[in-house]
C-alpha positions in Angstrom: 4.4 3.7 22.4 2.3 3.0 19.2 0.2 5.7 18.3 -2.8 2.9 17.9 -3.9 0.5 20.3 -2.4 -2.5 20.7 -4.8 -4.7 19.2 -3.7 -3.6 15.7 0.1 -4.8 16.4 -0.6 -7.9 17.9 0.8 -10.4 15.6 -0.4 -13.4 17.1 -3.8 -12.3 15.9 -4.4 -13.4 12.4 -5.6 -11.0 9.6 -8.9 -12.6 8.9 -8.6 -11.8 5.3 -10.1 -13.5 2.3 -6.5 -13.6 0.9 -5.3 -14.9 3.9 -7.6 -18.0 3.7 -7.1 -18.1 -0.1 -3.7 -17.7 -0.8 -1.7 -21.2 -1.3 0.7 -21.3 1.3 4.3 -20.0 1.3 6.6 -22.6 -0.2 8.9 -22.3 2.5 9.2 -21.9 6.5 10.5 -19.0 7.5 13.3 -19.7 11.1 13.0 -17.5 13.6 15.7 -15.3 14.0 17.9 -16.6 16.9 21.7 -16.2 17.8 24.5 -13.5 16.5 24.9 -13.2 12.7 26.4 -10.6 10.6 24.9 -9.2 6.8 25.6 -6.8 4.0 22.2 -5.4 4.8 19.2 -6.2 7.2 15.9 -5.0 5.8 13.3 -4.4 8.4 9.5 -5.9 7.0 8.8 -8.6 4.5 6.3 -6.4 2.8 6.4 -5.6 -1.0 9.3 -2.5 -0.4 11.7 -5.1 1.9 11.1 -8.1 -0.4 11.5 -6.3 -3.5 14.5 -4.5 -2.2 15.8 -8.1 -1.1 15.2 -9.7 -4.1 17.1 -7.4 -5.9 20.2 -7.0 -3.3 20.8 -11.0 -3.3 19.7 -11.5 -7.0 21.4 -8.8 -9.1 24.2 -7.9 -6.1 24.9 -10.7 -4.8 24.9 -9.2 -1.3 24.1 -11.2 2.0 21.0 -10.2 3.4 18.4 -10.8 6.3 14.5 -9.9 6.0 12.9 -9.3 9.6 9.4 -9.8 10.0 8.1 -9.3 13.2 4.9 -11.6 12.6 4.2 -14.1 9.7 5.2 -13.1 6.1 2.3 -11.2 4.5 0.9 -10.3 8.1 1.0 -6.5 7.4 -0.2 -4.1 5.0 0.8 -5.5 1.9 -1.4 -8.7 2.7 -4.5 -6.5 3.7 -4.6 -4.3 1.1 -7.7 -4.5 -2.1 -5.1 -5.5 -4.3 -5.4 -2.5 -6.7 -2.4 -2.5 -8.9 -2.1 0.9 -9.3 -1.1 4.9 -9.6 -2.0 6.7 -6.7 0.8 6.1 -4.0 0.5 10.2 -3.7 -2.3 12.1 -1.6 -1.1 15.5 -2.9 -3.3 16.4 -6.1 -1.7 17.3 -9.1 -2.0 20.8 -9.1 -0.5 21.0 -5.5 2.2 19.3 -7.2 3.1 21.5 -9.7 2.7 24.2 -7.3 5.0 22.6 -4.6 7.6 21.1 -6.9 6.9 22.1 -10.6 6.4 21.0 -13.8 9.7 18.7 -14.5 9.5 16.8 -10.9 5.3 16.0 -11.4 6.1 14.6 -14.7 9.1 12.7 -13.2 6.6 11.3 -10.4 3.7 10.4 -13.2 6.4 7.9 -15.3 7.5 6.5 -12.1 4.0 5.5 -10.9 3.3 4.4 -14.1 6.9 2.6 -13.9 5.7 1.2 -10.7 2.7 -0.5 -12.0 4.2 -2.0 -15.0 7.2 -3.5 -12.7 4.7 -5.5 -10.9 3.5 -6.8 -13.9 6.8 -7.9 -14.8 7.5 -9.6 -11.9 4.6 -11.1 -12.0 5.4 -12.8 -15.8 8.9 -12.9 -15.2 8.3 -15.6 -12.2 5.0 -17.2 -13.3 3.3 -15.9 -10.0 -0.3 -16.8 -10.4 -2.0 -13.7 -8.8 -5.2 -13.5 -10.4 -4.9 -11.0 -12.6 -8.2 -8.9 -13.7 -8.7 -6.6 -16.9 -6.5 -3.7 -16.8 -8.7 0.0 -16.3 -9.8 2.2 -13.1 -13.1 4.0 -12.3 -13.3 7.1 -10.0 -16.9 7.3 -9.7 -18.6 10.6 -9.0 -20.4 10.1 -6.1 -22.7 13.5 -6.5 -23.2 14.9 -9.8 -20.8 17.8 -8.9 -17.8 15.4 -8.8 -18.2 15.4 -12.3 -16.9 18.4 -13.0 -13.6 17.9 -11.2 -13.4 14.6 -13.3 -13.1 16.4 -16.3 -10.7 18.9 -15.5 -8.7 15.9 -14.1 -9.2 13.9 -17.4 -7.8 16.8 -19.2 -4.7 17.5 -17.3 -3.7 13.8 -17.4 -3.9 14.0 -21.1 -2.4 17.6 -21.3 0.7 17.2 -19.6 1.5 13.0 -18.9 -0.3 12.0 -22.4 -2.3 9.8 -20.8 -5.2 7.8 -21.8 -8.3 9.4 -20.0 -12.1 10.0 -20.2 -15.2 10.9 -18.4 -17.7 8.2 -19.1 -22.0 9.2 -18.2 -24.1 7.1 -16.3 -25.8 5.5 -19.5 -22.2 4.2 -20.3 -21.3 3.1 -17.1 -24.5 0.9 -17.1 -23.3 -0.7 -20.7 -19.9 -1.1 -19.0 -21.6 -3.3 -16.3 -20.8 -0.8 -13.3 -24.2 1.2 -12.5 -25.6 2.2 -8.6 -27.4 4.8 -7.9 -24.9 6.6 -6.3 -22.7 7.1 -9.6 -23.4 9.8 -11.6 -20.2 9.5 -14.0 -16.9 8.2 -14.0 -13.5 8.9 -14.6 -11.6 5.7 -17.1 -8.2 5.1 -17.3 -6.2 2.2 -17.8 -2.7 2.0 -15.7 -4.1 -0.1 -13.1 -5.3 -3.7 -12.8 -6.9 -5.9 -10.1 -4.8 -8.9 -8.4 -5.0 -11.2 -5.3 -1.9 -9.0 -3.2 -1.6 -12.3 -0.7 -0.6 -14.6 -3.9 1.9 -11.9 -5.3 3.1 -11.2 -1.8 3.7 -14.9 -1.0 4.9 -15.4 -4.4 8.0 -12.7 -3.8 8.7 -13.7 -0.6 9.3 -17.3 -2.8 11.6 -15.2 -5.0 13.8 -13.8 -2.8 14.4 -16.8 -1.0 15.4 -18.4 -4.3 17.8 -15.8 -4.8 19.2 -16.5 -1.2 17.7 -13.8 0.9 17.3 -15.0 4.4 13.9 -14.7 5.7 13.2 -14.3 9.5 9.6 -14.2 10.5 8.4 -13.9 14.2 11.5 -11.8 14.4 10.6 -8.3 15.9 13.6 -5.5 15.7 13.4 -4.3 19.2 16.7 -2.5 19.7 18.8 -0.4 17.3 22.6 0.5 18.0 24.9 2.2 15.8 29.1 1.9 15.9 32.1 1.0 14.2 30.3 1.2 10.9 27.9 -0.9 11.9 24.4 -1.6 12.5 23.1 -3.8 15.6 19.6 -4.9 15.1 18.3 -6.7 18.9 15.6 -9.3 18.8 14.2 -11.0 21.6 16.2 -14.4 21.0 19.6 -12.9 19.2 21.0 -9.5 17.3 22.0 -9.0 13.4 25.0 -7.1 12.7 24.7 -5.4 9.4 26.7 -2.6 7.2 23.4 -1.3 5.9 19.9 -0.9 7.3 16.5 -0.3 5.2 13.2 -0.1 7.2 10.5 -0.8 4.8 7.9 -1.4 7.8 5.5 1.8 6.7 2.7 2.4 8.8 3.0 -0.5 11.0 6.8 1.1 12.0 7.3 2.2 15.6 8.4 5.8 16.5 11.2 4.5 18.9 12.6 2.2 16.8 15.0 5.6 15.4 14.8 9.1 16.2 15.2 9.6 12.3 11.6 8.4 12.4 10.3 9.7 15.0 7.0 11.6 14.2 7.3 11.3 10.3 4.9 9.3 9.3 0.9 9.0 10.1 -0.5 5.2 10.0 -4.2 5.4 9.5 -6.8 2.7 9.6 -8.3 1.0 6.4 -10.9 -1.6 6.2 -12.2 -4.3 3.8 -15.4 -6.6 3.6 -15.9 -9.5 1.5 -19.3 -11.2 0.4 -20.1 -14.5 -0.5 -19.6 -15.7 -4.0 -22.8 -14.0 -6.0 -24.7 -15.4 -8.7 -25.3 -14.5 -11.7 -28.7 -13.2 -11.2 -28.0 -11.3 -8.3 -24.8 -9.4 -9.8 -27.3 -8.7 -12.9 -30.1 -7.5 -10.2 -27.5 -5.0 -8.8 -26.1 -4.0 -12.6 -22.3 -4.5 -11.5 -21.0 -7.2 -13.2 -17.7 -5.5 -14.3 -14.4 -6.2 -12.6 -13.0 -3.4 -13.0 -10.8 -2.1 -10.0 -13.1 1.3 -8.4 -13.3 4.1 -6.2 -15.9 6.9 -5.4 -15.0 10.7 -5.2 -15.5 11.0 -1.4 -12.6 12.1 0.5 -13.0 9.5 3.0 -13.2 7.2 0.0 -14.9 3.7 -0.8 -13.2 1.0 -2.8 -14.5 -2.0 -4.4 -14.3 -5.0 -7.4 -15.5 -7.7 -7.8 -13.2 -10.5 -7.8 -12.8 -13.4 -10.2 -15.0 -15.9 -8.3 -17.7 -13.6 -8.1 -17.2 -12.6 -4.6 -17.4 -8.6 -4.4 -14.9 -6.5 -2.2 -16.0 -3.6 -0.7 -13.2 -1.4 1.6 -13.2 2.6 2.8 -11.0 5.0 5.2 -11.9 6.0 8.6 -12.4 4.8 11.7 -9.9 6.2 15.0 -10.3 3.1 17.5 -7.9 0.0 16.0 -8.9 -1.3 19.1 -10.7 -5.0 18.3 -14.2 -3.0 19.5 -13.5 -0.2 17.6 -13.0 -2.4 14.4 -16.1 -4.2 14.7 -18.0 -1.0 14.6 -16.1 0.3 12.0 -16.5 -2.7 9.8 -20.6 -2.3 10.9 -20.2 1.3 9.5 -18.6 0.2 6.5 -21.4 -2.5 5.6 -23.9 0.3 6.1 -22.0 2.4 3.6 -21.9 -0.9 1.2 -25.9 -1.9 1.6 -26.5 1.9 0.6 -24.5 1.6 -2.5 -25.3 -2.0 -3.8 -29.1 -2.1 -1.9 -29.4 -5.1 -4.2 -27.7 -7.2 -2.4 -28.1 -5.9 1.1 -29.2 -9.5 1.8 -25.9 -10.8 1.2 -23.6 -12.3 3.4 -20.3 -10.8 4.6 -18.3 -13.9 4.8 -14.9 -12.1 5.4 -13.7 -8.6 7.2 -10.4 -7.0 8.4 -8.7 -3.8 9.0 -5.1 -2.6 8.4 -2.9 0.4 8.8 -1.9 2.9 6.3 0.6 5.6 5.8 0.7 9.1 5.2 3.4 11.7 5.3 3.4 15.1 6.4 4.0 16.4 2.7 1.4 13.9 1.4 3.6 11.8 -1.1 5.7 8.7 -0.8 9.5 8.8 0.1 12.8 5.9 -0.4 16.0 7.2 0.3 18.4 7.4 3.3 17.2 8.3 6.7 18.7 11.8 8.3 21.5 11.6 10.1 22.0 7.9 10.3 25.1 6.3 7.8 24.0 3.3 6.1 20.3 3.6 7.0 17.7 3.7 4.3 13.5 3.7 4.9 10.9 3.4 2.5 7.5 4.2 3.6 4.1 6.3 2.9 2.1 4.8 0.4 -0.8 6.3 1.3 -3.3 3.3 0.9 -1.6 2.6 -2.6 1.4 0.6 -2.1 0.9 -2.7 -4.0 2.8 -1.0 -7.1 4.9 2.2 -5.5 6.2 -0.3 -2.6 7.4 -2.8 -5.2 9.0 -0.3 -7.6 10.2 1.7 -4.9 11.9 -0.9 -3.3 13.7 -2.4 -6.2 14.7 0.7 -6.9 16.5 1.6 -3.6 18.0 -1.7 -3.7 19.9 -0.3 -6.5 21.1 3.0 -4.7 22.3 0.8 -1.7 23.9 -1.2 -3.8 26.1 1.2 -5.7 26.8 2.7 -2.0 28.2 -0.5 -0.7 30.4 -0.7 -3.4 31.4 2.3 -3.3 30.0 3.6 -6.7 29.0 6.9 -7.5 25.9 5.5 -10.2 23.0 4.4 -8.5 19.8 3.8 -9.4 17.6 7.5 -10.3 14.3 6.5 -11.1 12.4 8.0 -8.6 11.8 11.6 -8.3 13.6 14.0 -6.5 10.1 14.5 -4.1 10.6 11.0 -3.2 14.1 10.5 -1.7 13.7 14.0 0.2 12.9 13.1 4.0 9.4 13.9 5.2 9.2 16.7 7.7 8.0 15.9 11.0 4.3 16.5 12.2 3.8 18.9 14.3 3.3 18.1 17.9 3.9 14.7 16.5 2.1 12.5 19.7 -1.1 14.1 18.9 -1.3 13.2 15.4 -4.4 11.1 15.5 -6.4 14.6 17.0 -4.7 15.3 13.7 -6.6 13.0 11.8 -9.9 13.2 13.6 -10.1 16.8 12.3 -9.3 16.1 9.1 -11.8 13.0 9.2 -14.5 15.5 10.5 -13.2 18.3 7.4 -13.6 15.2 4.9 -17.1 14.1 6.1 -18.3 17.5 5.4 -16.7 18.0 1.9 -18.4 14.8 1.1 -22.3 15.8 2.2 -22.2 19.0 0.4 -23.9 18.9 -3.0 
């Protein structure tokens, strides 16, 4: 049973997304899986981890494989998301880090986000995918003026130990820089990240892969799992695939019962997003944002926002327990209360689009790829933590690589993520009650964020 209601998993219900209704179509029609066929490998969700990883496998490996999407390509996560191109992919502060793993394996974990980022962009040039790029740079915004002093020492240990390119800016800047509101007091700058429309780049990949003569199933639900004779068996409502290797890159919209090697390992938390109407110039100047610069404020239930290249202005934050459709209407009424507080300037404006999505946390708080526990040939990649539009990509080509060296039977694979990452998440504790979980930590956040 899915630890959300069942209103969030119903794939017949469309996203309701500006990128949804934006995007150009895909340039191809997925089938629908149907009858008995047998692959190299099966990857379970055509989201930017499975695509990648399927690009790569039939591309550079030449290895047969089959995609299974249980709703339309782009349906999940990776075609709700802001579209912030970016570090991140970690909840796990630095200095928990370097406490938990040390100096060598943090540093490790810094150059592969930054990796991350700069494969999307790659990809991206590489295959002409029009995605809407937006100037590179990030703004943390202190949302109190006591954030600001954590934004300093955070500005310092980026430079100190990854050499990285980061300053505090004051409120007087931030107004030159064309990103003022009265709620930010001082900002955090760095440059690894940059905006894009995720729909186009998703849609784009998916285009890609098919190219390279991945097989793409959508409507095609993984219902059944069976192991034997070196095998996987993979059952769908209308057929089966028989595969040598297995990689479920479904992250927080996976199921608990689809393997006991998952069970209880991962946390899928909901997100939401609201999109105005296209605003003038006049009312962006009235408001004093006219930067698109990708943002976020220093609440630990967090608001994100940018303004996007037509002049439409997307606003999203965390929270919210009911994924029912109820719940998610008042959650999105919450979250345009949270935005006409922020930008009061345009508290007259028009929502034209809203949605909500699942995320994915782990139990240690940062992301994993590698093989699932006790289960030969089976790979997962998941836990992105509300960040996955560069660590999904990256990740996923990257375990492409590992998987194919161990189908060949080569002892070189591809090492470019951290040791943290291919180490399998623990299990939460009294795993069936991890949104009571949540709700306490929600309640935890929502007080760290009042204080002064």
């Amino acid at each position: 049973m899915p630890l959300h209601h069942q209103d969030v998993h119903d794939r017949a219900r469309p996203a309701g997304s500006w990128w949804e209704a934006s995007a150009p179509p895909l340039g191809f029609a997925p089938d629908r899986f149907s009858g008995s066929r047998k692959f190299d490998i099966a990857i379970i969700g055509a989201g930017y981890a499975g695509l990648n990883a399927a690009l790569t496998l039939a591309r550079d490996h030449g290895m047969k494989v089959a995609v299974l999407e249980a709703g339309d390509v782009g349906w999940g996560a990776s075609g709700r998301n802001g579209g912030f191109c970016c570090p991140g992919s970690a909840k796990l502060s630095w200095e928990g880090m370097l406490a938990r793993h040390g100096e060598a394996d943090t540093k490790a974990f810094h150059t592969a986000q930054r990796a991350a980022v700069d494969h999307v962009a790659q990809l991206l040039e590489a295959h002409q995918i029009d995605a809407d790029r937006v100037e590179p740079g990030e703004l943390l915004l202190a949302h109190k003026p006591s954030r600001l002093a954590g934004l300093r020492e955070e500005a310092e240990l980026l430079e100190r130990l990854f050499g990285e390119d980061a300053r505090v800016v004051g409120a007087d800047e931030l107004n030159e820089m064309g990103a003022s509101g009265t709620q930010f007091h001082g900002g955090l700058l760095t440059k690894s990240t940059f905006g894009l429309h995720p729909m186009k780049y998703l849609r784009g990949l998916a285009m890609e892969a098919h190219r390279a003569g991945a097989l793409i199933f959508a409507n095609s639900p993984v219902i059944g799992w069976k192991t034997g004779a070196g095998n996987h068996v993979l059952e769908m409502p209308d057929g089966e695939v028989v595969a040598s290797r297995v990689l479920v890159a479904t992250n927080g919209y996976a199921q608990d019962d689809l393997s006991p090697a998952l069970d209880g390992r991962f946390l899928p938390a909901l997100s939401r997003i609201l999109v105005t109407r296209p605003l003038s110039r006049d009312e962006l100047a009235a408001q004093g944002w006219t930067s698109t610069i990708p943002s976020a404020d220093t609440r630990k239930l967090l608001h994100y926002f940018r303004l996007l290249p037509d002049g439409r202005f997307l606003f999203g934050g965390r929270g919210g327990l009911d994924a029912s459709e109820h719940g998610v209407h008042k959650s999105l009424a919450v979250l345009r209360s949270a935005f006409d507080a922020m930008f009061p300037a345009w508290s007259s404006v028009e929502t034209e689009y809203s949605w909500s999505g699942l995320v994915c946390l782990t139990r240690p708080l940062t992301p994993f790829a590698g093989r699932l526990e006790g289960v030969e040939g089976a790979y997962a990649a998941f836990g992105w933590h509300g960040n996955g539009v560069a660590m999904a990509s990256f990740a996923g080509n990257c375990i492409a690589g590992r998987i194919a060296a161990e189908f060949s039977g080569s002892s070189i694979h591809d090492n470019r993520l951290p040791a943290m990452m291919q180490t399998m998440p623990g299990k939460f504790p009294l795993a069936k009650f991890r949104l009571l979980w949540l709700r306490a930590a929600y309640a935890r956040y929502a007080i760290a964020d009042a204080l002064p």
